[in-house]
gemmi code that builds the backbone of each chain (N, CA, C; Angstrom):
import gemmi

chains = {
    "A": [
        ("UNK", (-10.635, -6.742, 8.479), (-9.224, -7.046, 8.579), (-8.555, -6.023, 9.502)),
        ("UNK", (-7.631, -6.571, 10.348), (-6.791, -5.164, 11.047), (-5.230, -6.209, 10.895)),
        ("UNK", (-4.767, -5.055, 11.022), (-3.164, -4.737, 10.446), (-2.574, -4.627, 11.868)),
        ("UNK", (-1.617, -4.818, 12.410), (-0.859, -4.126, 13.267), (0.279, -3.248, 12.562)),
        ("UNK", (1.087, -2.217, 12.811), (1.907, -1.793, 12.082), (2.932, -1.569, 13.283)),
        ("UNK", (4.142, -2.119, 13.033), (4.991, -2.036, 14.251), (6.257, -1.296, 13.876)),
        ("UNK", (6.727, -1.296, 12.143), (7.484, -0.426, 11.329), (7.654, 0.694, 10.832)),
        ("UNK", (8.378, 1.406, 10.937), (7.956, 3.261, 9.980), (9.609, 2.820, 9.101)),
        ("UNK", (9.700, 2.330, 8.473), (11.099, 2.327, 7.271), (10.117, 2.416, 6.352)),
        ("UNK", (11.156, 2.747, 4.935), (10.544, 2.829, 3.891), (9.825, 1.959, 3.616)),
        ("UNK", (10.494, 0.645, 3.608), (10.674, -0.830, 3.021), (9.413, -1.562, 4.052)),
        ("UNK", (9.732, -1.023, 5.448), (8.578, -1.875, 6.040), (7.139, -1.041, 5.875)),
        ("UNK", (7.261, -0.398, 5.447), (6.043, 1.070, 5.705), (4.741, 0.150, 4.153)),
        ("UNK", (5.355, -0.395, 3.347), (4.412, -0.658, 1.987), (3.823, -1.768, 2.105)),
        ("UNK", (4.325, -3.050, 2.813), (2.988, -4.292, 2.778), (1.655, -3.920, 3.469)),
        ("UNK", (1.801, -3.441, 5.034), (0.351, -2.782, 5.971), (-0.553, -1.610, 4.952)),
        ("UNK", (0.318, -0.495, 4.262), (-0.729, 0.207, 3.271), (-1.031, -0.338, 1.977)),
        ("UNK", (-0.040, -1.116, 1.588), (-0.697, -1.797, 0.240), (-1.930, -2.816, 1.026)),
        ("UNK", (-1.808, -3.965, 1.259), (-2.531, -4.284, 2.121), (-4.096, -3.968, 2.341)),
        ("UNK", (-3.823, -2.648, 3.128), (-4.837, -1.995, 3.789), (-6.102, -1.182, 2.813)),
        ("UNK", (-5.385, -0.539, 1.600), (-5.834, -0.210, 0.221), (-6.348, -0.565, -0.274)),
        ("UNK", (-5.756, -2.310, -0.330), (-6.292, -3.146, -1.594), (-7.791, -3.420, -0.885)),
        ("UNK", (-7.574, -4.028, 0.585), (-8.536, -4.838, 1.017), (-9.804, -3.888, 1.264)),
        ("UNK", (-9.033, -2.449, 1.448), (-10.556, -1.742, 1.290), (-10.960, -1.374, -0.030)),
        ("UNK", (-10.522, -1.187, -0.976), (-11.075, -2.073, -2.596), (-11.910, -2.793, -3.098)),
        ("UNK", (-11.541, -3.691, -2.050), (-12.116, -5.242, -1.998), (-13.519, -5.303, -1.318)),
        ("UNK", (-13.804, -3.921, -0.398), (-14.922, -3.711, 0.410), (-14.806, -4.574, 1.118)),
        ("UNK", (-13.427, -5.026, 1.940), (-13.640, -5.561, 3.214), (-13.248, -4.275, 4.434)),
        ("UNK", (-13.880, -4.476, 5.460), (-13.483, -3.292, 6.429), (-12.092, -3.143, 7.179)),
        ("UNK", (-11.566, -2.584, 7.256), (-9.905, -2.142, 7.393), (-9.310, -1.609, 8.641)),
        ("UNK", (-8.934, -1.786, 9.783), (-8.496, -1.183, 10.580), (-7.037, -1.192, 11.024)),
        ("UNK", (-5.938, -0.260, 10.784), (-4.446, -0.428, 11.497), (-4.529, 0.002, 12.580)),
        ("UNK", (-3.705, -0.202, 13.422), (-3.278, -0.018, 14.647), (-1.446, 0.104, 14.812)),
        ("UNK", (-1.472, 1.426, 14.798), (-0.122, 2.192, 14.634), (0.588, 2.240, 16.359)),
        ("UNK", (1.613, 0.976, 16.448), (2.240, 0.924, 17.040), (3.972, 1.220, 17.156)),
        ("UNK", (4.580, 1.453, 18.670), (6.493, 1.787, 18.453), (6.534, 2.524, 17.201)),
        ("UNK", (7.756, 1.616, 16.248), (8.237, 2.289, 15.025), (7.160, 2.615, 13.755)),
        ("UNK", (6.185, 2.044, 13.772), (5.145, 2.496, 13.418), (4.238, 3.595, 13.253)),
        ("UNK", (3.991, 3.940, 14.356), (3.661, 5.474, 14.785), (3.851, 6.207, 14.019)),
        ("UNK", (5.322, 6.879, 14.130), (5.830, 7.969, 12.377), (5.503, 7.857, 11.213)),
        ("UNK", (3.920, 6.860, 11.291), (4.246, 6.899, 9.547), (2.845, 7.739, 9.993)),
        ("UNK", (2.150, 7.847, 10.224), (1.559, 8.752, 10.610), (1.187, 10.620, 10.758)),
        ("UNK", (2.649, 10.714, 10.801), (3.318, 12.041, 10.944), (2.823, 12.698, 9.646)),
        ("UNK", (2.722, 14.010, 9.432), (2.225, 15.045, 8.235), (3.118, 14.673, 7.125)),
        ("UNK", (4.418, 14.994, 7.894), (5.422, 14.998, 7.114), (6.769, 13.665, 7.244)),
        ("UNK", (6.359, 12.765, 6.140), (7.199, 11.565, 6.333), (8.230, 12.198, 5.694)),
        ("UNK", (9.710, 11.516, 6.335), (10.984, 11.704, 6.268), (11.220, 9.786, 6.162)),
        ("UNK", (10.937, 9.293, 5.153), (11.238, 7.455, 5.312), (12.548, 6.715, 4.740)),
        ("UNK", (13.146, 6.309, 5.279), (14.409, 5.646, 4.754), (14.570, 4.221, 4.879)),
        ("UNK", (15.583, 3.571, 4.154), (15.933, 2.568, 4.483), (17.177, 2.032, 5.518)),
        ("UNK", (17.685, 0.900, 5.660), (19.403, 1.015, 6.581), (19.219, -0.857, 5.818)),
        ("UNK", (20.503, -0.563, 5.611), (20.972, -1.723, 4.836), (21.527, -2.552, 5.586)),
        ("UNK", (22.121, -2.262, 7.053), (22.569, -2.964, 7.988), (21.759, -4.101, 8.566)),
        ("UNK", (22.325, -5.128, 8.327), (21.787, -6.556, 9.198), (20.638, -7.024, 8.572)),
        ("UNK", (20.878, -6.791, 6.872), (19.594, -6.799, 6.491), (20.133, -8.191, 5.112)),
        ("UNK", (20.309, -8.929, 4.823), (21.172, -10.158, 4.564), (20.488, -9.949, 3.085)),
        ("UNK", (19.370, -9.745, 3.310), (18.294, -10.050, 2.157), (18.028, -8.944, 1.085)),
        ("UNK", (18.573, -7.741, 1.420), (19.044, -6.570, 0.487), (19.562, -6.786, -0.251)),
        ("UNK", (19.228, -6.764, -1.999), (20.330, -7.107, -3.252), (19.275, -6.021, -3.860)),
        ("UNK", (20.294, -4.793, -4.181), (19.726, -3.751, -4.636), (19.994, -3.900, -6.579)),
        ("UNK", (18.935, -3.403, -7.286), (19.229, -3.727, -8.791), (20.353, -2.585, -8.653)),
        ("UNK", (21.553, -2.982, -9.782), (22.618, -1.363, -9.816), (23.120, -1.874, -11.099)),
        ("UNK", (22.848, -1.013, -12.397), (23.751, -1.384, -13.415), (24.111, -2.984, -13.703)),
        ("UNK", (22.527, -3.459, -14.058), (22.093, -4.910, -14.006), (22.530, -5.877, -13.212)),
        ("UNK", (23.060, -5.809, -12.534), (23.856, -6.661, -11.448), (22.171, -6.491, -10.085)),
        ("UNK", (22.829, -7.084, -9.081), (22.576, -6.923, -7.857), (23.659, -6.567, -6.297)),
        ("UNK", (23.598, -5.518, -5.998), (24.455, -5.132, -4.681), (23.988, -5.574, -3.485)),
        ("UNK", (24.744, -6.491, -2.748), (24.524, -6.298, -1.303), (25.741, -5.211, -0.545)),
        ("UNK", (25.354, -4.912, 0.688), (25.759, -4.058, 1.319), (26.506, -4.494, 2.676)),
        ("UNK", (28.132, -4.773, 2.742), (28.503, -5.319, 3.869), (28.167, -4.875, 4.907)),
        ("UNK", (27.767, -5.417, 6.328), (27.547, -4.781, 7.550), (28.743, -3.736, 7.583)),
        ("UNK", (29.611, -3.755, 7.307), (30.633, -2.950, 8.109), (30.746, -1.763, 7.264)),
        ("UNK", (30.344, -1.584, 5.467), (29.854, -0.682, 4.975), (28.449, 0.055, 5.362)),
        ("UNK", (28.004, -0.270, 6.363), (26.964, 0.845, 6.697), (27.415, 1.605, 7.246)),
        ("UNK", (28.647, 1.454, 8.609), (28.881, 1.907, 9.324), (29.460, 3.639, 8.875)),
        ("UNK", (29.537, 3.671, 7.693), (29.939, 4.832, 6.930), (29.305, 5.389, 6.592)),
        ("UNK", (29.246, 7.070, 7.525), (27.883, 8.145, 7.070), (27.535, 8.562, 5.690)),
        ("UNK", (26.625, 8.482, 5.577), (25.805, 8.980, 3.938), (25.608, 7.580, 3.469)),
        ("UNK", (25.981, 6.450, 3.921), (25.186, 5.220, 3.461), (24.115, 4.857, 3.549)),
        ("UNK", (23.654, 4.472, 4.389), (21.803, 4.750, 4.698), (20.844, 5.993, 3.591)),
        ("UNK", (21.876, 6.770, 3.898), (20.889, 7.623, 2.487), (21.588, 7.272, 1.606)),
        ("UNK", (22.278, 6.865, 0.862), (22.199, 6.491, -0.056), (21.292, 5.554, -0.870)),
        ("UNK", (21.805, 4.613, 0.441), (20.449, 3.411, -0.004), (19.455, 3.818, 0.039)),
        ("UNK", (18.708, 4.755, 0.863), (17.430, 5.178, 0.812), (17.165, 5.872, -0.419)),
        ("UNK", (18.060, 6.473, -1.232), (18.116, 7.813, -2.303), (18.070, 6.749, -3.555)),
        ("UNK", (18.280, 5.229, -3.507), (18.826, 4.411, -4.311), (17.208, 3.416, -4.593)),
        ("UNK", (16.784, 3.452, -3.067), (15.144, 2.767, -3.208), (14.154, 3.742, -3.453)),
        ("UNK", (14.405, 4.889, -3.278), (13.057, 5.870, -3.869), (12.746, 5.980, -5.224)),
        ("UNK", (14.427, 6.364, -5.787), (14.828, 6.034, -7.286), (13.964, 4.765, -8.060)),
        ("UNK", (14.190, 3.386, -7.068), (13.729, 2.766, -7.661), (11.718, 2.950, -7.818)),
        ("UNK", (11.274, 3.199, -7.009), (10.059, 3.154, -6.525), (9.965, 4.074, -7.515)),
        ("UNK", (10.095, 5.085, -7.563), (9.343, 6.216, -8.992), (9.325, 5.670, -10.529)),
        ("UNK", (10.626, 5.078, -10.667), (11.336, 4.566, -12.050), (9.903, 3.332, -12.357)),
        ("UNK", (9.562, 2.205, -11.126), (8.906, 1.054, -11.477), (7.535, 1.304, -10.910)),
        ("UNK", (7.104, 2.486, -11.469), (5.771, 2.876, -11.083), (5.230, 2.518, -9.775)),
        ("UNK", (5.978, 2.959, -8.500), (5.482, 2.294, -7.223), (4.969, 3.114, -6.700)),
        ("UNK", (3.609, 3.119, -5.906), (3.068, 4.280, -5.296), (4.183, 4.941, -4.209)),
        ("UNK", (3.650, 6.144, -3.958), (4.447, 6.465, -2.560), (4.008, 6.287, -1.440)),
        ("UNK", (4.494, 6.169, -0.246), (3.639, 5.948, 1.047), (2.889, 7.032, 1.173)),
        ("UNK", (3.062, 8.240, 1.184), (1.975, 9.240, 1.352), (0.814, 9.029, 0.066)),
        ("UNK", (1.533, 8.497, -0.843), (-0.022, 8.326, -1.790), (-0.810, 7.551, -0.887)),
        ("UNK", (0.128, 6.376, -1.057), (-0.968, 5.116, -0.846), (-2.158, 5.071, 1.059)),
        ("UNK", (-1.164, 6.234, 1.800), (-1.688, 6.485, 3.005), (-2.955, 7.443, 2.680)),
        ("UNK", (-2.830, 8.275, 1.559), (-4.492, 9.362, 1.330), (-4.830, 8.080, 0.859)),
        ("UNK", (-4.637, 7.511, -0.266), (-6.075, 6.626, -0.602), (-6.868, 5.353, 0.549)),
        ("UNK", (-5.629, 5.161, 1.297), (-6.344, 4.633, 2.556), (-7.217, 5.124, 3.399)),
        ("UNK", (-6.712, 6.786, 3.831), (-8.038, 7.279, 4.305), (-9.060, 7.819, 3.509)),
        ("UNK", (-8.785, 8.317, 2.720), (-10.309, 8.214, 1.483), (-10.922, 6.735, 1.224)),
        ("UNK", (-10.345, 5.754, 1.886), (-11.115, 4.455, 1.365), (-12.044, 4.336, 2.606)),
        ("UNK", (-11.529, 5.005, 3.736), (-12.123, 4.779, 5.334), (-11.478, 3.658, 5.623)),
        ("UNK", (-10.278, 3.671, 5.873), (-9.481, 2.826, 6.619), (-9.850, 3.275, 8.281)),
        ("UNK", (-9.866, 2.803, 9.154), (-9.846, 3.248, 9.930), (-8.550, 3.037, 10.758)),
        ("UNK", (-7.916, 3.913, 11.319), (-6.333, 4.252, 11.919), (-6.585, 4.621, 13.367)),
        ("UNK", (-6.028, 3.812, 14.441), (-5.780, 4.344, 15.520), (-4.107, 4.193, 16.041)),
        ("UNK", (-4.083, 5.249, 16.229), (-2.496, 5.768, 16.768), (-2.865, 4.965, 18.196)),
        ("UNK", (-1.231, 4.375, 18.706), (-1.521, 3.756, 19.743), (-0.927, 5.143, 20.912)),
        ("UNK", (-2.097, 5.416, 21.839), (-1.473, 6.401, 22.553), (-0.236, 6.083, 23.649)),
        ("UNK", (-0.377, 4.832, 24.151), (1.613, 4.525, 24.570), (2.724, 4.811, 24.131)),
        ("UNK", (2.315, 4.516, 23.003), (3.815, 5.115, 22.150), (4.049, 6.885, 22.351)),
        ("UNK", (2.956, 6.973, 21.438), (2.720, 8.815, 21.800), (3.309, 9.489, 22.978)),
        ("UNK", (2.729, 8.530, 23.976), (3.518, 9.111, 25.225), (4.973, 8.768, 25.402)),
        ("UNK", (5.208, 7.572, 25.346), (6.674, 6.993, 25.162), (7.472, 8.314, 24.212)),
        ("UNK", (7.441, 8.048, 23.414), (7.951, 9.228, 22.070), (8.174, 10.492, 21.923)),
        ("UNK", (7.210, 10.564, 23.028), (6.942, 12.445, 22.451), (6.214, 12.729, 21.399)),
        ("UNK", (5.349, 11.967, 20.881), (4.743, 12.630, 19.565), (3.733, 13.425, 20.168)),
        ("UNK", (3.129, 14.320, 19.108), (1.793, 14.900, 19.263), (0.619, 14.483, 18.442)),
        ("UNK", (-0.420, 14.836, 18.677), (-1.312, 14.079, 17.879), (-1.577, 15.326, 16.654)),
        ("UNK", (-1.301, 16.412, 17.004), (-1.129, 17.964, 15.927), (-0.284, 17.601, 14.843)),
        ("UNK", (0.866, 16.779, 15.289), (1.682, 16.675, 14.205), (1.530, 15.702, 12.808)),
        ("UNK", (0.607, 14.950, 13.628), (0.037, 13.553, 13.015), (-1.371, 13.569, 11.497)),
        ("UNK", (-1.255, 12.979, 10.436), (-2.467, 13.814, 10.013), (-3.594, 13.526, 9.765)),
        ("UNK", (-5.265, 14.428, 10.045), (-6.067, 14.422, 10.058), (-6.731, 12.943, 9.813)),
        ("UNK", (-7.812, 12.475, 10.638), (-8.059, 11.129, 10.732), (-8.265, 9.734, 11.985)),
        ("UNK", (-6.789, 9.479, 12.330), (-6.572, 8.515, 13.367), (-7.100, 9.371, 14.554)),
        ("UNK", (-7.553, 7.710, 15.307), (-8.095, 8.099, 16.608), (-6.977, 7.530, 17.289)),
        ("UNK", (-6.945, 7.934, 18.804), (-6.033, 7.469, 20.000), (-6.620, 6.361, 20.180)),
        ("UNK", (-6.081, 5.622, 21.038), (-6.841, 3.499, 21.352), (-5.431, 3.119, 21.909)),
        ("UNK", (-5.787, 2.131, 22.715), (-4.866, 0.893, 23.367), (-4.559, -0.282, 22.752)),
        ("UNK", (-4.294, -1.116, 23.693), (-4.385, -2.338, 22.947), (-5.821, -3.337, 23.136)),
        ("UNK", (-6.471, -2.563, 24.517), (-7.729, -2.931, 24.185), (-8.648, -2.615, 22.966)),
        ("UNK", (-8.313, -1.601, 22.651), (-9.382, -1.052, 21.520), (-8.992, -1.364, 19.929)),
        ("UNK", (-7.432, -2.200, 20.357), (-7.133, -2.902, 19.146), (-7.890, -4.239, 19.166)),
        ("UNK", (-7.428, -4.977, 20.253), (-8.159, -6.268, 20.894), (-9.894, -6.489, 19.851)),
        ("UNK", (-10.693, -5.322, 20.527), (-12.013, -5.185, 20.174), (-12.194, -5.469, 18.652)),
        ("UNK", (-11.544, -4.969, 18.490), (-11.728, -4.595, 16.340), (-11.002, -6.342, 16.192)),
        ("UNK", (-9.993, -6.824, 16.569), (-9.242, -8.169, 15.979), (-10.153, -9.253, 16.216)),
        ("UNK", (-11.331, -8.782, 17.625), (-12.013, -10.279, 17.483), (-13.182, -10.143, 16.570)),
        ("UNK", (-13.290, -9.036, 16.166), (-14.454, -8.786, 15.093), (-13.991, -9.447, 13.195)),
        ("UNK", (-12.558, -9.388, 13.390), (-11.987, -9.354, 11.821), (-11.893, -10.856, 12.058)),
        ("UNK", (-11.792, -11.147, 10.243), (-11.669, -12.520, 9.986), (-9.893, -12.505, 9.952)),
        ("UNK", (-9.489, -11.272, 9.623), (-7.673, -11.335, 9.161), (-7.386, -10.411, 9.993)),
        ("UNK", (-6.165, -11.238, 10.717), (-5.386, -10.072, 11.527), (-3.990, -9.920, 11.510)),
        ("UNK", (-3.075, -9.272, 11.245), (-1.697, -9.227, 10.315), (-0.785, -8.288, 11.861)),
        ("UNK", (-0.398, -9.042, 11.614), (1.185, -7.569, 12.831), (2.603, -7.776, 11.471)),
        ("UNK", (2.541, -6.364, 11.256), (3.609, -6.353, 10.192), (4.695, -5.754, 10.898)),
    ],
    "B": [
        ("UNK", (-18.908, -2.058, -27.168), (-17.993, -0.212, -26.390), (-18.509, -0.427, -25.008)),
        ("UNK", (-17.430, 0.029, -24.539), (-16.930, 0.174, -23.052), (-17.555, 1.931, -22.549)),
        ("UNK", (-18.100, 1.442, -21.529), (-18.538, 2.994, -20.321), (-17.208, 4.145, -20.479)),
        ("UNK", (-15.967, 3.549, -19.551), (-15.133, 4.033, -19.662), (-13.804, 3.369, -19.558)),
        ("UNK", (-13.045, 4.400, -20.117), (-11.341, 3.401, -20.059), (-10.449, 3.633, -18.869)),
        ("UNK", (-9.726, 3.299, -18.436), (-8.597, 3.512, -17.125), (-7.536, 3.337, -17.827)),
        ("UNK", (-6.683, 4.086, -17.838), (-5.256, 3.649, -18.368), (-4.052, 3.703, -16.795)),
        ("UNK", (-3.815, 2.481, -16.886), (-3.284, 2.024, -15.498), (-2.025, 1.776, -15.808)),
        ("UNK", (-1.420, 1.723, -17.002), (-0.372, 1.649, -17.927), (0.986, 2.062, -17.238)),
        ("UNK", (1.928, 1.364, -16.701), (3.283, 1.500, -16.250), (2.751, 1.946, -14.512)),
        ("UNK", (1.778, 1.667, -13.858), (1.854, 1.444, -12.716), (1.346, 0.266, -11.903)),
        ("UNK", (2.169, 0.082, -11.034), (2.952, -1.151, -10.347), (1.760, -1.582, -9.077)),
        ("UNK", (1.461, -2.441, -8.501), (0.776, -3.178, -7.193), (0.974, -2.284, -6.413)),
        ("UNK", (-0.103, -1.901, -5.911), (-2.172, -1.940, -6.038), (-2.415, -0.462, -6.697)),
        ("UNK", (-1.473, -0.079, -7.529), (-1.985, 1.070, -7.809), (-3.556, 0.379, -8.909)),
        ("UNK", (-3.362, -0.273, -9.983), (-4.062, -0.409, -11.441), (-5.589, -0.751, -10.340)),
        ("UNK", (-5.332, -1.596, -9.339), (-6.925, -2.285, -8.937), (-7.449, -1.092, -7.994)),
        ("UNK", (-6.848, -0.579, -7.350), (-7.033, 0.896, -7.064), (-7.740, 1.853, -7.709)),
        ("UNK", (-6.975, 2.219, -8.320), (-7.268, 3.329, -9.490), (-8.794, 2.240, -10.384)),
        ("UNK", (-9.348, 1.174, -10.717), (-10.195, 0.485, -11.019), (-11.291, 0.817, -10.786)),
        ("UNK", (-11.173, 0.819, -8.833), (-12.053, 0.255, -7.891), (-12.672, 2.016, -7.943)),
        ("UNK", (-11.888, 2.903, -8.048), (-12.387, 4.169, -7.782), (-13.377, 4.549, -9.031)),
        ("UNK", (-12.321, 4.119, -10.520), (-13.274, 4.082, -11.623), (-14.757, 3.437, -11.944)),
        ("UNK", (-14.843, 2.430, -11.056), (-15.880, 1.293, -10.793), (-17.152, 2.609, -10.438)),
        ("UNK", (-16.669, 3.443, -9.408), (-17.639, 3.834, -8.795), (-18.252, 4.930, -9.431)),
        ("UNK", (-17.771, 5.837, -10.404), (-18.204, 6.217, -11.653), (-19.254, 6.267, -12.467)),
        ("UNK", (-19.098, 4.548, -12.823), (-20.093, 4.386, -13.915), (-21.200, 3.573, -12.929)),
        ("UNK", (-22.153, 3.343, -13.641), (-23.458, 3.585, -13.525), (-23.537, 1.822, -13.068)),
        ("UNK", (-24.317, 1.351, -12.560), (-24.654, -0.103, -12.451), (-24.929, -0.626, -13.888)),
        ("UNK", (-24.262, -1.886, -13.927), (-24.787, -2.316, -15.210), (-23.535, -2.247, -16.431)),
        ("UNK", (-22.834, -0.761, -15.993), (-21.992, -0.292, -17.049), (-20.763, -0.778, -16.770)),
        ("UNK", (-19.398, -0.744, -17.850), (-18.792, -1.528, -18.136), (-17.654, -0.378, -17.972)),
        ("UNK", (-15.934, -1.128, -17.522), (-14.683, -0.133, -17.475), (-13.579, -1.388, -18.174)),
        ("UNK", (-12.631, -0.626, -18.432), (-11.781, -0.858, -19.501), (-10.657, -0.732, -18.825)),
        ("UNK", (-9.969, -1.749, -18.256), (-8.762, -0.939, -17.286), (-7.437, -1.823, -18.663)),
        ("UNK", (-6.687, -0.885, -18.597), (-4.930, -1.063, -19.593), (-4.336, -1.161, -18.775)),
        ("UNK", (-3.559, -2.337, -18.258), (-2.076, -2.176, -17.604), (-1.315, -3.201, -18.227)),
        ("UNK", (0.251, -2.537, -17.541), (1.670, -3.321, -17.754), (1.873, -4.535, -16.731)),
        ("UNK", (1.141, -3.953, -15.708), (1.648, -4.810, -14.933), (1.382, -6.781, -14.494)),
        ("UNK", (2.288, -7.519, -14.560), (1.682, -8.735, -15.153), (0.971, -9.247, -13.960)),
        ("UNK", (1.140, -9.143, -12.961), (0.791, -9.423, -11.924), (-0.648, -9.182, -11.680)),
        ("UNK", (-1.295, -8.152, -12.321), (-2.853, -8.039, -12.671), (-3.591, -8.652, -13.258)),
        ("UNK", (-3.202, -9.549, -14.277), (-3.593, -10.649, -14.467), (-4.537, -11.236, -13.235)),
        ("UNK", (-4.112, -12.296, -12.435), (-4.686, -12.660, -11.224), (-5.228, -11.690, -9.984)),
        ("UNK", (-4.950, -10.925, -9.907), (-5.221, -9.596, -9.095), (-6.749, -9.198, -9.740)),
        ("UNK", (-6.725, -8.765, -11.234), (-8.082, -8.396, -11.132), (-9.158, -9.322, -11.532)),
        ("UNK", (-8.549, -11.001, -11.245), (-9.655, -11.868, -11.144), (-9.734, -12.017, -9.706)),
        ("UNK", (-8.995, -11.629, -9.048), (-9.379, -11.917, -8.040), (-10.380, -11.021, -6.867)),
        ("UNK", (-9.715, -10.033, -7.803), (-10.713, -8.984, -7.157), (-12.383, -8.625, -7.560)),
        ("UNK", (-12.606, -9.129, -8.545), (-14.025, -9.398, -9.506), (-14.359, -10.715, -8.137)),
        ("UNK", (-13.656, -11.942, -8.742), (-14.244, -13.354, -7.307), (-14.917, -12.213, -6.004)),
        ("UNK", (-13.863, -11.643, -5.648), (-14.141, -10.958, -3.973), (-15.346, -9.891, -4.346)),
        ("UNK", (-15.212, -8.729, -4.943), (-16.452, -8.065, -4.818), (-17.328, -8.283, -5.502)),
        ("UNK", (-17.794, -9.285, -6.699), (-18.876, -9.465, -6.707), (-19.094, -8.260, -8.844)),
        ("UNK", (-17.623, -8.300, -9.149), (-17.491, -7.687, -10.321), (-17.254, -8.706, -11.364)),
        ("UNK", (-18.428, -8.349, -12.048), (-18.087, -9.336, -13.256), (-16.856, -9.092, -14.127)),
        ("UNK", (-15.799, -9.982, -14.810), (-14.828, -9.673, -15.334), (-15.528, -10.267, -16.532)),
        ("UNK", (-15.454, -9.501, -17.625), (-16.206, -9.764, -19.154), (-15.103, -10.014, -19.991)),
        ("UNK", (-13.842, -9.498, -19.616), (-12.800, -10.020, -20.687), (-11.551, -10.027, -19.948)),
        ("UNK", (-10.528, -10.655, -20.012), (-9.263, -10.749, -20.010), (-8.462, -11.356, -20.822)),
        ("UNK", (-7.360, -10.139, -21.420), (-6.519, -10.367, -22.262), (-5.171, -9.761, -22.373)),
        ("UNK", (-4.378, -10.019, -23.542), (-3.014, -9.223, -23.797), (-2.883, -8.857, -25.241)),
        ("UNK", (-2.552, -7.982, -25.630), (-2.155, -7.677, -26.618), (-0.356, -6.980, -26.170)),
        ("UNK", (0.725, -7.643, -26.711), (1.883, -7.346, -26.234), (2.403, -7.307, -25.126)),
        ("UNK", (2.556, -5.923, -24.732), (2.824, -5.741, -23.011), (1.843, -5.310, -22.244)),
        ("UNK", (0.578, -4.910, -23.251), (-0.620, -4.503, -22.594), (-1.486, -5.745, -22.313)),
        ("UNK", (-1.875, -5.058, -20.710), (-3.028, -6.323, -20.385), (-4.252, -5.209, -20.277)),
        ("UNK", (-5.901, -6.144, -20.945), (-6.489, -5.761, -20.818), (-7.898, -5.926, -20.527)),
        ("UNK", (-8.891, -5.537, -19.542), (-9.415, -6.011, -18.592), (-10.719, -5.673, -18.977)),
        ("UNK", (-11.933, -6.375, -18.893), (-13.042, -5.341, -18.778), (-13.947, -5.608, -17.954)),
        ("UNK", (-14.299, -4.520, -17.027), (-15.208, -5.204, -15.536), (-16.495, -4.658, -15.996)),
        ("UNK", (-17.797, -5.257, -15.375), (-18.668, -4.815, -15.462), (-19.224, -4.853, -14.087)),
        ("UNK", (-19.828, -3.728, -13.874), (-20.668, -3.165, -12.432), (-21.502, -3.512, -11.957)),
        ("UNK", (-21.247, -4.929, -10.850), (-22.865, -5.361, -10.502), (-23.934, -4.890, -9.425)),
        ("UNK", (-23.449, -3.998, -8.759), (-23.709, -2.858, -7.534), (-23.176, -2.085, -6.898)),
    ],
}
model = gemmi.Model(1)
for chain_id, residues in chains.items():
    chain = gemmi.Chain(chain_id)
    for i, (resn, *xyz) in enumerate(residues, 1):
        res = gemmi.Residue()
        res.name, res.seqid = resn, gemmi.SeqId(i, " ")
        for name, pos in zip(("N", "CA", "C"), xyz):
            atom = gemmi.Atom()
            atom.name, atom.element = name, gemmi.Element(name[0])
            atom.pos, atom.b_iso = gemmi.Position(*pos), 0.0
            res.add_atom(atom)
        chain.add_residue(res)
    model.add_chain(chain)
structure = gemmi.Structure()
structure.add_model(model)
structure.setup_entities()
């Protein structure tokens, strides 16, 4: 199976590693390919949030109800973290892994991870900053691995 | 009697088949794990994951809010 990962948000960051976890579980073979916003999840040290803006489909649980979040209420600083401070909350409370969990048990499963080096360059990242594991690759060397897999996902 | 138990108890998708799959590797061929969870959604999850790798599922059940599972190790 290979994954594309094109997201680093909180929210988009958990289907590609749940995903990627389960199916190496499953003893099928696993490869992401960490592309754009993607890339950062990568990083040593995740900093992951959410943004509630333009996002229609956000109905946060709050004091049994459900909240959506008007576009024009994002526009007001400390909202975004909030919401982000509001989905972590939830994620600990309903036993949800964390992305850095669920990213070690991916590479202890032998996921295999290649950072796309375009971005890297695009970005400014370093590969020092990034942690132990992923290899550099294109989109050829994504190409290679997708015609080998039976499942191929761009999240 | 069961090899060993997993208590997977109040954690949420993919932690319980996770945490399973690692316990799986543990015990011995042949031998048997005991996984406890809340989560209902494991239900089908760890039949489905027995179908895919090739793990026999010897029991599935509930007692209350507990679901409870027992795989046995076929390689």
């Amino acid at each position: 199976m290979s994954i594309i990962v094109t997201k680093g948000s909180l929210d988009w960051a958990y289907p590609p590693f749940i995903l990627a976890t389960t199916a190496a579980a499953m003893g099928v073979d696993v490869t992401m390919f960490f592309t754009f916003y993607g890339l950062p999840l990568l990083l040593k040290n995740l900093d992951l949030n959410i943004s509630p803006l333009g996002n229609a489909a956000m109905k946060m649980p709050l004091a049994g109800m459900h909240m959506t979040m008007p576009n024009i209420a994002c526009m007001i600083p400390g909202v975004d973290a909030a919401a982000s401070r509001l989905m972590k909350n939830l994620i600990k409370k309903k036993g949800v892994a964390s992305i850095t969990e669920l990213r070690a048990l991916a590479v202890e499963a032998g996921v295999r991870m290649i950072a796309c080096q375009m971005t890297l360059d695009l970005f400014e990242y370093k590969l020092e900053d990034m942690i132990e594991g992923p290899e550099l690759g294109g989109a050829a060397t994504y190409i290679e691995v997708a015609t080998q897999a039976q499942i191929n996902l761009f999240i | 009697m069961v090899d060993q138990t997993l208590d997977a108890k109040g954690l949420n998708c993919p932690l319980p088949i996770l945490r399973a799959k690692k316990a799986l590797q543990t015990i011995p061929v042949g031998g048997t794990l005991e996984v406890l969870a809340t989560d209902p959604g494991s239900v089908k999850d760890f039949q489905a994951f027995c179908n895919t790798t090739g793990t026999e599922l010897v029991e599935s059940g509930q007692q209350g809010t507990t679901y409870r599972f027992v795989l046995r190790r076929k390689h």
